[in-house]
N, C-alpha and C positions, 0 to 999 in steps of 0.2 A: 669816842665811838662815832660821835656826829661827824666829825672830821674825816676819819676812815671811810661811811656810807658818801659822804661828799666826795671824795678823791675818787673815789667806786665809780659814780653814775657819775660824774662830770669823763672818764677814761670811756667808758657804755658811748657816750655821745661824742667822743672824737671818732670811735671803731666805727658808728653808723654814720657818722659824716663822711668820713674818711672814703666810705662804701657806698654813700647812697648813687652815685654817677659812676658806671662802670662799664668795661667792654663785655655786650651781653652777646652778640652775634657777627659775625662774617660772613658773608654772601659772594657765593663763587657764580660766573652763567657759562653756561657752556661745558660744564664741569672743569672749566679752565684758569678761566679770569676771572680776579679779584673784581669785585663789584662797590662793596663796601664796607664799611664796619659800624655796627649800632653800640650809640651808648644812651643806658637809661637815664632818665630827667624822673620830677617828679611829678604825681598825678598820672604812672601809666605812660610817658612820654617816652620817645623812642626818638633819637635823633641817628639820622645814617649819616656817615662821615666819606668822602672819598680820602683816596691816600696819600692825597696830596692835600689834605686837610679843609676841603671847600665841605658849607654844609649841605647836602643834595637834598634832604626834605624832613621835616619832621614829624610827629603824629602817632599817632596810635596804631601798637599791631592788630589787625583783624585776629580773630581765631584761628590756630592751624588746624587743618583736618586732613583726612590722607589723602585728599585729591587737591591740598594748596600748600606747600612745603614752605611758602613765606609768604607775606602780602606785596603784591606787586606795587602797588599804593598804599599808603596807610591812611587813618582812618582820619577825619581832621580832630588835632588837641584843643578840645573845648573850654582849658583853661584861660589866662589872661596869657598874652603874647605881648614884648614890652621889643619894640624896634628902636634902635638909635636916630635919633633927627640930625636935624641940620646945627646941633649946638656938637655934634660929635667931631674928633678929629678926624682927617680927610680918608674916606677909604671908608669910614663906618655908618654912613648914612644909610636908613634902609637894612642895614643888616640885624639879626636879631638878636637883642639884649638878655633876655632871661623869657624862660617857659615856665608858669606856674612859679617856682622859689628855687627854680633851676636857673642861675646866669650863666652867660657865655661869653667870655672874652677873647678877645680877637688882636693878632699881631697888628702894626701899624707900622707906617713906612719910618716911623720912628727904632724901629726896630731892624735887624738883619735884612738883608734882602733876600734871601731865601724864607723869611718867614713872614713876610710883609701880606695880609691880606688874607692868614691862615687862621687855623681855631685856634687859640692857645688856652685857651682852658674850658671846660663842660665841668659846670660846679665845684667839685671837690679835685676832680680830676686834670693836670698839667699836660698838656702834648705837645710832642716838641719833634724838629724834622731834621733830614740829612741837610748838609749845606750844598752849596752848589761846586763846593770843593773835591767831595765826595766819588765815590764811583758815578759813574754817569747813567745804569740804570734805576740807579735807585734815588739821586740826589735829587732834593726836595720832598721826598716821601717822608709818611711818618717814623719817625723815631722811636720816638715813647710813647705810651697809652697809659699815664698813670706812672707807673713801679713796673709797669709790662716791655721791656726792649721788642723790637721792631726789626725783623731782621728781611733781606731779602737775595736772592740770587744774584751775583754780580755779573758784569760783560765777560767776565773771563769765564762762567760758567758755561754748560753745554745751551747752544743759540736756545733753545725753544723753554732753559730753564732763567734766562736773563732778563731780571726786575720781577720775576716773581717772588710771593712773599713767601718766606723761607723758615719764618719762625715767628711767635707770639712769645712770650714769655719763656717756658719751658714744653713750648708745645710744638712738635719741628713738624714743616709739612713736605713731602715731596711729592713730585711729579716723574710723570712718563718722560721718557727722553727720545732727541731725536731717533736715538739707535731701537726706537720700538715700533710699533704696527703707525702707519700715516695717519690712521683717523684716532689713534690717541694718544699719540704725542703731546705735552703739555698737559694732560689730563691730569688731577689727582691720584696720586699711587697709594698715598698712607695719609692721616695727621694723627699725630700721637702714635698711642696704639691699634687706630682703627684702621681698615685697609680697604681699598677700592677697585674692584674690576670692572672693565667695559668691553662691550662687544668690538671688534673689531673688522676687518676688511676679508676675513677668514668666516665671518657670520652673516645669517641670515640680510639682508639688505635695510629692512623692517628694523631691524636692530641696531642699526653698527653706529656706533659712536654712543651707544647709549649706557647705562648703570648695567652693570651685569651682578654685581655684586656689592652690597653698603649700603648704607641709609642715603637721603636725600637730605636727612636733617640728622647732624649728629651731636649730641654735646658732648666735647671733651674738657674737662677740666674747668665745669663749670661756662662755657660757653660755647654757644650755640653756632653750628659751621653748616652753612644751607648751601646746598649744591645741585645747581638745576641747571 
């Protein structure tokens, strides 16, 4: 029986390891362009990723409310913050080690050269990128997040859907296309099952280019897609 409750809660502690660093949000500006993508740390920590894997800042989310759909900054992580010195290999000085008992390791020029200089892992979490072999809007972008595939529009798709991202996991997104109204072309059309209207060059002046219809902050499938 002891044996059994041990195999029990030792499997409890892979699934929460496994989970505790994960992709919680996406942040679109313009209702266009990809901005970046957060993954949780722990103590509350929120690291945003660019998509090309640099880390842009890390820190705590303020509170949302209906008049701030995400924090433009975040808040500073009051935990301990462990930076690489000068005993690190070339490239990692300066860069940051671990947040709280969240670590982060980082490609080195010992590694690809498409990956040299990128995240390669947030805790539990593996990220890995296109090579530079790749279509050319998308190579060097990220791959994986985790178990999550990385997908994104390629050069051969319609000009104004090319290197946008295309897909998370099983969560597809599309966009407006050149063949639509000028001021929202490129916009959000759908992600998932959610859908998106904007005012157009047909609309009030006051309005056009802006939300006509969807949220500003949606979760699908468990994360969070902020579109401002």
């Amino acid at each position: 029986m002891k044996k059994y409750l041990l195999s029990f809660i030792l499997s409890v502690f892979i699934i929460v390891a496994g989970f505790s660093q994960q992709l919680v949000q996406v942040n679109y500006a313009n209702g266009s362009d990809l901005q970046y993508f957060s993954l949780n740390g722990s103590q509350d920590a929120i690291l945003r990723i660019s998509s090309t894997g640099s880390l842009l800042e890390y820190g705590v989310e303020r509170e949302v409310s209906r008049f701030s759909y995400t924090s433009p900054n975040l808040m500073p992580f009051v935990g301990r913050v462990d930076l690489f010195g000068t005993e690190a290999l070339p490239g990692l000085e300066g860069k940051v080690k671990s947040l709280g008992t969240t670590y982060i390791n980082w490609y080195t020029n010992m590694d690809r050269d498409y990956q040299d200089g990128k995240i390669k892992s947030v805790g539990n979490t593996l990220l890995d990128y296109y090579s530079n072999f790749d279509d050319k809007a998308y190579a060097g972008k990220l791959k994986k997040i985790g178990g999550m595939e990385v997908t994104y529009y390629s050069s051969f798709d319609n000009v104004v859907l090319s290197g946008k991202l295309k897909s998370i996991g099983n969560i597809q997104v599309q966009y407006f296309s050149s063949f639509d109204d000028k001021l929202i072309q490129g916009k959000i059309k759908s992600i998932g099952n959610y859908n998106w209207q904007w005012y157009s060059g047909r609309d009030s002046r006051d309005y056009q280019g802006s939300i006509k219809s969807g949220s500003y902050r949606q979760a699908v499938n468990g994360i969070i897609f902020t579109i401002i």
